[in-house]
N, C-alpha and C positions, 0 to 999 in steps of 0.2 A: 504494500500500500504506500504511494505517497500522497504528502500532504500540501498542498499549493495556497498559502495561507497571503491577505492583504486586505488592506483599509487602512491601516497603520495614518498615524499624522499627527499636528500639534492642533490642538484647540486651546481655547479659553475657557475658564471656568461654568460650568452652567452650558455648554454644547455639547454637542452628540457627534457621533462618529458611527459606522458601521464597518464591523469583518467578518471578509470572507476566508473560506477554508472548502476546498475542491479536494474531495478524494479520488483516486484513480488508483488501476492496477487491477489485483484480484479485492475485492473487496466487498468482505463479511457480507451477508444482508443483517442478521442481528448483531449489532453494535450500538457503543456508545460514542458521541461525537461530544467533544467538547472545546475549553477553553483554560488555559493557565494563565498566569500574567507570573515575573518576576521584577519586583524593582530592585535598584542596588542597592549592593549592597544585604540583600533578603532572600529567602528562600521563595524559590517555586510556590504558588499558593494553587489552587482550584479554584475557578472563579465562575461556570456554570456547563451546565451536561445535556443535550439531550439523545435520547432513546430509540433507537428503530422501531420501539412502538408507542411511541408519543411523548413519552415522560418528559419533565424536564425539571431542572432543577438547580439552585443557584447562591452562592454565597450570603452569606445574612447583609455583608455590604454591601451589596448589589441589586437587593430585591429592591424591584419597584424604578430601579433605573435603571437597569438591559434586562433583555427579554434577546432568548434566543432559539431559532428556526431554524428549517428543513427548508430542502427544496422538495420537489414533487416524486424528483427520483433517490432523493434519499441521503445522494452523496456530498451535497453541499451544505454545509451549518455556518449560518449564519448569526452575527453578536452586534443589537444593537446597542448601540452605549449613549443615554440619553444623560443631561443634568449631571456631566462628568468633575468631578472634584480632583484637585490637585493628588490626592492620594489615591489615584487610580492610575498614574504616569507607570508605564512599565512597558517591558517588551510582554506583549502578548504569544501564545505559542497554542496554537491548536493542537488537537491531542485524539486521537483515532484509537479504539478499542475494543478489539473484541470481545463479543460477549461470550464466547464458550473456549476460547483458549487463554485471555486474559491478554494477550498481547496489546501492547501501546507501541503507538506508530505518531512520530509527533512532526509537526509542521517547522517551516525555519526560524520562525519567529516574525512579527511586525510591531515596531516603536507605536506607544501611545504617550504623548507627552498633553500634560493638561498644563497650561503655564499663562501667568497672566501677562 
């Protein structure tokens, strides 16, 4: 599986941004698609998931300002990112999963910087 991950860019406090993330290759039908961020200096955190069959699911600092989607055929998840706050600046890194062998298959990353 790869992962074709972008949206990346600077905003100002209080805008929104959207990323995408394209799977391709052999790829799972049940999996879980998601999203990490790392700022510096900090570890890897999880930042929202969704499901091949609907689910989704999203950090407590996050709810209520990204919401994140499928496309039609399954292989694209996308991360809105609305009402973005300075501590949301990070590389973003999509993150591909299968659901019955457990493998992670992760994107190359894209900058989200929030700066006023």
């Amino acid at each position: 599986v790869q992962l074709q991950a972008s949206g990346g860019g600077s905003v100002q406090p209080g805008g929104s941004l959207r990323l995408s993330c394209t799977a391709s290759g052999t790829v799972a039908s049940t999996n879980i698609m998601g999203w990490y961020r790392q700022a510096p200096g900090r570890q890897r955190e999880w930042v929202a998931a969704s499901t091949s069959n609907g689910g989704s699911s999203y950090r407590d600092s996050v709810k209520g300002r990204f919401t994140i989607s499928r496309d039609n055929v399954q292989t694209t998840v996308y991360l809105q990112m609305s009402d973005l706050k300075t501590e949301d600046t990070a590389v973003y890194y999509c993150n591909f999963r299968e659901w019955t062998t457990k493998r992670d298959y992760w994107g190359q990353g894209t900058q989200v910087t929030v700066s006023s």
